[in-house]
C-alpha positions as CSV (number, residue, x, y, z in Angstrom):
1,X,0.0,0.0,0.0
2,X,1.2,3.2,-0.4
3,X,1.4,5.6,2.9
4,X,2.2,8.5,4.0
5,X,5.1,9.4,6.1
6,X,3.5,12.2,7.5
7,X,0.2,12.4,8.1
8,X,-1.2,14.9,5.4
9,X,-4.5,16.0,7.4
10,X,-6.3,17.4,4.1
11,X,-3.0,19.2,2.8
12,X,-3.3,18.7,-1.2
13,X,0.1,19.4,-1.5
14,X,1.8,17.1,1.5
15,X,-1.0,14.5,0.2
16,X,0.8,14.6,-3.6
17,X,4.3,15.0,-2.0
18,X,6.2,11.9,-3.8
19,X,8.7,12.9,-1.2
20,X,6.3,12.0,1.8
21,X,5.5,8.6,0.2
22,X,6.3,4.8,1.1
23,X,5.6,1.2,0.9
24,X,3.7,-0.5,3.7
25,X,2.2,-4.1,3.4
26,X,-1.5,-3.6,4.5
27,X,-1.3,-5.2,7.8
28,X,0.9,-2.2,9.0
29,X,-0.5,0.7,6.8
30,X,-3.9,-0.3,8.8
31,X,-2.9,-1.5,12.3
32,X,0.3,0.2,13.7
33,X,0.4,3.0,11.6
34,X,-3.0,3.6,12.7
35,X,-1.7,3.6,16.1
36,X,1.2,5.7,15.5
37,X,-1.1,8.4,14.4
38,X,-3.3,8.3,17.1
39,X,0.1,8.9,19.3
40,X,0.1,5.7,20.6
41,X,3.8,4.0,20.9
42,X,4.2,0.7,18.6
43,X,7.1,-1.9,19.2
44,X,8.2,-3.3,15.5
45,X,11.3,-5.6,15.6
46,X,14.0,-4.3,12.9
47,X,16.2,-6.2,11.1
48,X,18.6,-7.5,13.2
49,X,16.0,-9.0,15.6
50,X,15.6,-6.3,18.0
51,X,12.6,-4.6,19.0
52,X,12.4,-0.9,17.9
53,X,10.1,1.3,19.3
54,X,8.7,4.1,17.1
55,X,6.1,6.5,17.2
C-alpha cells in the first residue's frame, strides 16, 4: 500500500508530496500506523532481531 510518512491531514500538496510517500504491506498501513497516528507508541522488531520502538 502506499502511505504516507506524514500524516497529510487534508494538505493537497503534503498528500501529492512523492517525497512523503512509502511502501507498507497492508497489515501495517492499517494496524500500527493507525496507532502511531493516534500517538500511541508501537514496538516493531527491525532487522537484526531487536525490538524498535517508534512513534
Amino acid at each position: 500500500m502506499v502511505d504516507h510518512k506524514k500524516p497529510h491531514k487534508g494538505d493537497f500538496e503534503l498528500f501529492h508530496d512523492p517525497l512523503n510517500l512509502q511502501s507498507l504491506c497492508a497489515h501495517h498501513h492499517n494496524s500500527a500506523k493507525q496507532l502511531m497516528e493516534r500517538g500511541r507508541k508501537v514496538a516493531v522488531i527491525g532487522v537484526d532481531g531487536y525490538p524498535i520502538e517508534i512513534g
